[in-house]
C-alpha distance (Angstrom), angle and dihedral (degrees) to the residues before:
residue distance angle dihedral
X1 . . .
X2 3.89 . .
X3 4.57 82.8 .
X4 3.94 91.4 53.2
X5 3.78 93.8 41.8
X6 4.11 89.0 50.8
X7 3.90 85.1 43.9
X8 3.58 89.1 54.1
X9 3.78 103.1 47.2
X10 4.10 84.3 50.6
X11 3.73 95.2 50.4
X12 4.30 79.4 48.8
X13 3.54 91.2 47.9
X14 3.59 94.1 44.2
X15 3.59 97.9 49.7
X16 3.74 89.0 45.5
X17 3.95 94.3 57.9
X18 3.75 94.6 43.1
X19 4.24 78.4 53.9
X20 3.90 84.8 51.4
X21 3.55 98.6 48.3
X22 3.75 90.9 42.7
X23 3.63 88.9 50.6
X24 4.05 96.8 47.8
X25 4.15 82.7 52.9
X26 3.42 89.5 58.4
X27 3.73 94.1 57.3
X28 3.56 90.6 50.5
X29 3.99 91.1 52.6
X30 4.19 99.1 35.1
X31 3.23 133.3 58.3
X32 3.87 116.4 179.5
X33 3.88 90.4 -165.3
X34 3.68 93.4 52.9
X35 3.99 92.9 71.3
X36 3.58 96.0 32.1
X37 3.66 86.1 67.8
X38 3.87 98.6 43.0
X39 4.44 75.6 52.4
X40 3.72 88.0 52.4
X41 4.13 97.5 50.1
X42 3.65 94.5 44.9
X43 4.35 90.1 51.7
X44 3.62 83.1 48.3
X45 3.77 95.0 47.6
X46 3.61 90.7 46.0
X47 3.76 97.8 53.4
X48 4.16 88.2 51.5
X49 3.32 87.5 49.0
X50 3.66 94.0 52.6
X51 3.79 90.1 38.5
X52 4.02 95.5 55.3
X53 3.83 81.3 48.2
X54 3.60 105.2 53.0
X55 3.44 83.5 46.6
X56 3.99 96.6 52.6
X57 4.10 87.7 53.5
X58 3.88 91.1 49.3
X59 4.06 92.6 49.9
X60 4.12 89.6 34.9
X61 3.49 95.4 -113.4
X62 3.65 92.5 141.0
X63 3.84 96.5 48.1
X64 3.88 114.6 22.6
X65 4.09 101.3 107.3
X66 3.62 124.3 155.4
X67 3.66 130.8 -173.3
X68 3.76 98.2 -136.9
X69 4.46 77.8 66.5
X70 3.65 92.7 42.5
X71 3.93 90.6 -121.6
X72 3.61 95.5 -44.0
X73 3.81 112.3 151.0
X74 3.73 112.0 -109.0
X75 3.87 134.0 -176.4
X76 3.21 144.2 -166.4
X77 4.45 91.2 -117.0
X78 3.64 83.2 45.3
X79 4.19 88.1 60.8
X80 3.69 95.3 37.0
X81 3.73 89.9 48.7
X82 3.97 88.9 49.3
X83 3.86 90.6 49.7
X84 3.38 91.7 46.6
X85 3.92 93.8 56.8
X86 3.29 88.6 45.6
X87 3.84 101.1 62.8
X88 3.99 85.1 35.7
X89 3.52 79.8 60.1
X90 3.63 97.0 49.6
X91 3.98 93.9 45.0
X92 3.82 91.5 52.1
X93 4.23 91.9 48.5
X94 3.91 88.7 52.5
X95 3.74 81.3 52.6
X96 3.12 98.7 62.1
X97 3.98 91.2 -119.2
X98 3.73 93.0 126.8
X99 4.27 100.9 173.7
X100 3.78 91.2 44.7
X101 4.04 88.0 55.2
X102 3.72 94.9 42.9
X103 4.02 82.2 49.7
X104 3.91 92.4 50.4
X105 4.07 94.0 41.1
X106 3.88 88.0 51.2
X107 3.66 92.8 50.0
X108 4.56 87.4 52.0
X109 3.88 91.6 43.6
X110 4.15 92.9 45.6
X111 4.00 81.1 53.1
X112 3.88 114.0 95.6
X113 3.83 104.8 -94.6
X114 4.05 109.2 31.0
X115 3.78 113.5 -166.3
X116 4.37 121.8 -144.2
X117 3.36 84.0 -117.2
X118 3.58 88.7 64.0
X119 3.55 96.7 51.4
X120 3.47 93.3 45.4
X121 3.41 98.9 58.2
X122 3.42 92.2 46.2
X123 3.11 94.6 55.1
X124 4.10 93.5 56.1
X125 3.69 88.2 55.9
X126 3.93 80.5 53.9
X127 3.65 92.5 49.7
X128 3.88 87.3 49.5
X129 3.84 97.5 50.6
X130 4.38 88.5 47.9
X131 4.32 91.4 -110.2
X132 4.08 80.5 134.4
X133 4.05 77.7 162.9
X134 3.69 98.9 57.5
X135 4.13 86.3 36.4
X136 3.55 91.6 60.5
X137 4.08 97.2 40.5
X138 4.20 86.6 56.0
X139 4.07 93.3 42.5
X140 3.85 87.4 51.0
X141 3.43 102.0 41.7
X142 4.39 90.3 49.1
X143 3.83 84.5 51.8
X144 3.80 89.4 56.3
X145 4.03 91.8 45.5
X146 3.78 96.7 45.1
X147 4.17 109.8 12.0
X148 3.77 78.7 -175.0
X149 3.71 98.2 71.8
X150 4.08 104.1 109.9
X151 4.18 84.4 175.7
X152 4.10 86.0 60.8
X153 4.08 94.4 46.7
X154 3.75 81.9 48.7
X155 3.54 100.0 48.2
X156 3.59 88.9 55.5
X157 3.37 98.5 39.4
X158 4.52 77.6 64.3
X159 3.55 87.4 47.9
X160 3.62 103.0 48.0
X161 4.24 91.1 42.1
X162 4.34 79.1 50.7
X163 4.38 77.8 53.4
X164 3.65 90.2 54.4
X165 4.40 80.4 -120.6
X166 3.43 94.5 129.1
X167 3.60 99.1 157.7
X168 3.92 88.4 55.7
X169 3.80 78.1 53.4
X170 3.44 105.7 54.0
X171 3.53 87.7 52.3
X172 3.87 93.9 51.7
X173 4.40 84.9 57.0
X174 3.39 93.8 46.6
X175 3.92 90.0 62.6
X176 3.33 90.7 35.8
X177 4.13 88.4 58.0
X178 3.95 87.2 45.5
X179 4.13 92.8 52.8
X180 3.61 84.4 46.3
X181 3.75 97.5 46.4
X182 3.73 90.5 58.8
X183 4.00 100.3 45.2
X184 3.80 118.0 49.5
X185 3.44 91.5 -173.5
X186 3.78 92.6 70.6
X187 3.49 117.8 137.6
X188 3.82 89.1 -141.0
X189 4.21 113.9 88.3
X190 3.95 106.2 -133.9
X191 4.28 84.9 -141.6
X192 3.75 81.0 74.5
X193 3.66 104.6 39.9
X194 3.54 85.1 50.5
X195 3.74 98.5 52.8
X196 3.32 90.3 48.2
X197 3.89 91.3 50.9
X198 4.09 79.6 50.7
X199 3.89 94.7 61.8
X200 3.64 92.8 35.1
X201 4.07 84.7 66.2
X202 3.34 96.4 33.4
X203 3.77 94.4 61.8
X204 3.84 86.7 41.4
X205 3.91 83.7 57.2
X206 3.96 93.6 -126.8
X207 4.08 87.2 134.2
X208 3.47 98.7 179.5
X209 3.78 91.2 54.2
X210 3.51 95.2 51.5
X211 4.13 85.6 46.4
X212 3.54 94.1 59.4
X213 4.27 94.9 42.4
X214 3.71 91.4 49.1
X215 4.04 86.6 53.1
X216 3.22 94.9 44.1
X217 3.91 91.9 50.9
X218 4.12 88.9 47.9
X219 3.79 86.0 57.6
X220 3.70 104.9 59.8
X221 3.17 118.9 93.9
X222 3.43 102.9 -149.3
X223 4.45 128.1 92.8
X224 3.53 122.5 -0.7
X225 3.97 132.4 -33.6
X226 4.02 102.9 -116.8
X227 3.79 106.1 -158.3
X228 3.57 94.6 -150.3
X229 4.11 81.2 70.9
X230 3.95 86.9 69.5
X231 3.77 99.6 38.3
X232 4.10 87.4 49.0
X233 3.21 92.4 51.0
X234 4.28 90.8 45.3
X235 3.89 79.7 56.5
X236 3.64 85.6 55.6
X237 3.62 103.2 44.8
X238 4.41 87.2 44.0
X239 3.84 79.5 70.9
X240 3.04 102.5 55.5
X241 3.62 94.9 55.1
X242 4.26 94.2 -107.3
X243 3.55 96.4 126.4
X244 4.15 86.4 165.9
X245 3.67 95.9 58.1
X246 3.88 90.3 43.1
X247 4.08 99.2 53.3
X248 3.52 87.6 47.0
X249 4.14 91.6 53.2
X250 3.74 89.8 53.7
X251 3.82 90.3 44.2
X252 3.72 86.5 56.1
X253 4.12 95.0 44.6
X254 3.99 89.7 52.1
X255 3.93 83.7 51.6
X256 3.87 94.7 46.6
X257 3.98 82.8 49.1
X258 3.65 100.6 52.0
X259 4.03 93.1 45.1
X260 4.39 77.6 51.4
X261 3.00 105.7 43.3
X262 3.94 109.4 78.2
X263 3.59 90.0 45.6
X264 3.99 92.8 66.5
X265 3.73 121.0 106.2
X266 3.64 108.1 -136.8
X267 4.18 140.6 41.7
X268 3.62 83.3 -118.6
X269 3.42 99.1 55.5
X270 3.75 98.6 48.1
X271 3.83 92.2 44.8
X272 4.22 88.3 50.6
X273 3.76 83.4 50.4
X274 3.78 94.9 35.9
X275 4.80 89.2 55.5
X276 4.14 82.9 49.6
X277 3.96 94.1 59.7
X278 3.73 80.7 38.7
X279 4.04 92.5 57.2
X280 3.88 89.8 39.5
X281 3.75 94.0 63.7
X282 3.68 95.6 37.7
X283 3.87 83.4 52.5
X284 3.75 95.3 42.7
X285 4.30 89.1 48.8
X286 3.86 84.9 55.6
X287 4.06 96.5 55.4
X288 3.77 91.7 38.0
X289 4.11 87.1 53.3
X290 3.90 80.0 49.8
X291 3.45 97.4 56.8
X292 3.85 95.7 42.5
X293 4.06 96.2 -107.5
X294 3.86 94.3 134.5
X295 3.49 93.9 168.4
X296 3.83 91.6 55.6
X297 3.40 97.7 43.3
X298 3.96 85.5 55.4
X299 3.92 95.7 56.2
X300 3.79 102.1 45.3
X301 4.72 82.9 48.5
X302 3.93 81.7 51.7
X303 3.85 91.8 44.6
X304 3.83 93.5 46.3
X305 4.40 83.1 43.2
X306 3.83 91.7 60.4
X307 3.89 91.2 44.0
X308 4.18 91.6 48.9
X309 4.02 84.9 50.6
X310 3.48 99.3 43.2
X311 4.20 85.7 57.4
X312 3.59 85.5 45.4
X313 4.28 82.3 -119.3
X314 3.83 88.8 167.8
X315 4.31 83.1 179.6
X316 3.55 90.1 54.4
X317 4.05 105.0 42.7
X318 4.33 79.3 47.2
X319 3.81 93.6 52.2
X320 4.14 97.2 37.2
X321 3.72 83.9 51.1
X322 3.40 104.6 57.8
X323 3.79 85.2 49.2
X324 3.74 87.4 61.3
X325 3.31 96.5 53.9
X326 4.00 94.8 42.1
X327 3.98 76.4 50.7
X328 3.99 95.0 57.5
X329 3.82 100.4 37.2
């Protein structure tokens, strides 16, 4: 009896280690904490998820389609966002920081309802950096979104003069000048889309058209006078064989010039401005000498001489003086 009961308490024991052993195995091989945390990620994933889309319903994330956007989702951050690039955009082109606009502009037209405006601005900053390619692919396409756009014919009227096209140009400121005729508001002056009209013909060689658009630019009243408009149109009125009319439209550009010419920022600007008035007179001495008005011919060289040595232009006071003295002998 004592052997069986000994028997018994070993088979007990036994089973009781092998419980033990199976047991310590098991906390080698499970770890309750490990799937409580997998439980706690996926609750907090959950309540994001249903966070980001109670928030989607309130904005109308979820149900603002349009059909210009082909069922795209759009929202009102999405808009404000695009606006916001735009203007950045804008900001940084004034700047002069021509990638970082293109960069900005890109980012507003990739957004879900591009403007013209944006592609026309876009494609100025093009223009700027030399992509004539991409210049011309934004101008066109902002014509084909808003026909109306006389700041997109104009742009590309700019690029194509820059592509020597200036026929396709011409064409591009003569619907810019209809747009223009038909909205007052226009943020384009008609003194400049005239003038520019002006030098289209005047390359083209039709003087008389170029006559009568730099006139009709001088008589606006609205921006600024540009005296290149009056020298232009000299250039234009030389050809013709109206010396009279000419020397009197570059008398009238060095006038424009010296009212201008305090009033500019920089050295370099006034010293640009300063070589024009220079030319002018030199210009003005050669038609007067044409015409037989020696006299006149002698005080626009000697106006263009104190100009050259003002600049310290030691070419130009060498070259104007041997003029003067080809004048006096």
């Amino acid at each position: 009896m004592k052997k069986h009961t000994t028997n018994k308490n070993a088979k007990q024991l036994k089973t009781h280690e092998s419980v033990g052993l199976r047991a310590t195995q098991n906390k080698k091989t499970y770890n309750p904490w490990s799937l409580s945390i997998y439980v706690y990620w996926f609750i907090i994933l959950f309540f994001i998820a249903a966070t980001f889309y109670i928030l989607g319903r309130s904005h109308g994330v979820l149900n603002h389609r349009t059909p210009a956007n082909d069922g795209a989702v759009i929202t009102e951050e999405a808009l404000q966002s695009a606006n916001d690039y735009y203007e950045s955009g804008k900001t940084k082109l004034l700047a002069g920081e021509i990638d970082d606009a293109i960069a900005d502009l890109t980012t507003a037209i990739d957004s879900e309802n591009p403007t013209a405006d944006m592609y026309v601005l876009r494609g100025e900053a093009y223009m700027q950096s030399g992509n004539y390619g991409g210049a011309l692919n934004d101008f066109n396409t902002a014509i084909d979104m808003n026909p109306n756009s006389s700041v997109a014919f104009y742009d590309r009227s700019l690029l194509n003069t820059r592509l020597d096209d200036y026929e396709a140009a011409l064409n591009d400121i003569n619907n810019a000048l209809a747009v223009r005729a038909t909205n007052d508001a226009d943020v384009l002056q008609l003194r400049d889309l005239y003038a520019k009209r002006g030098q289209l013909n005047l390359w083209l060689k039709n003087w008389e058209g170029a006559i009568a658009d730099y006139t009709n630019s001088l008589a606006r009243p609205d921006g600024i006078v540009n005296p290149t408009v009056y020298a232009e149109r000299a250039e234009a009125y030389t050809a013709i064989g109206d010396y009279t009319s000419a020397i009197n439209d570059y008398g009238a550009a060095v006038r424009v010039i010296s009212e201008q010419i305090q009033g500019l920022p920089t050295i370099a600007e006034r010293e640009s401005m300063s070589a024009n008035a220079m030319s002018y007179f030199e210009k003005s001495a050669a038609l007067n000498l044409q015409i037989g008005q020696i006299e006149a011919s002698r005080s626009d060289l000697e106006s263009a001489m104190t100009i050259a040595a003002a600049m310290n232009d030691a070419d130009s006071v060498e070259r104007i003086n041997t003029l003067l003295n080809d004048i006096t002998q």
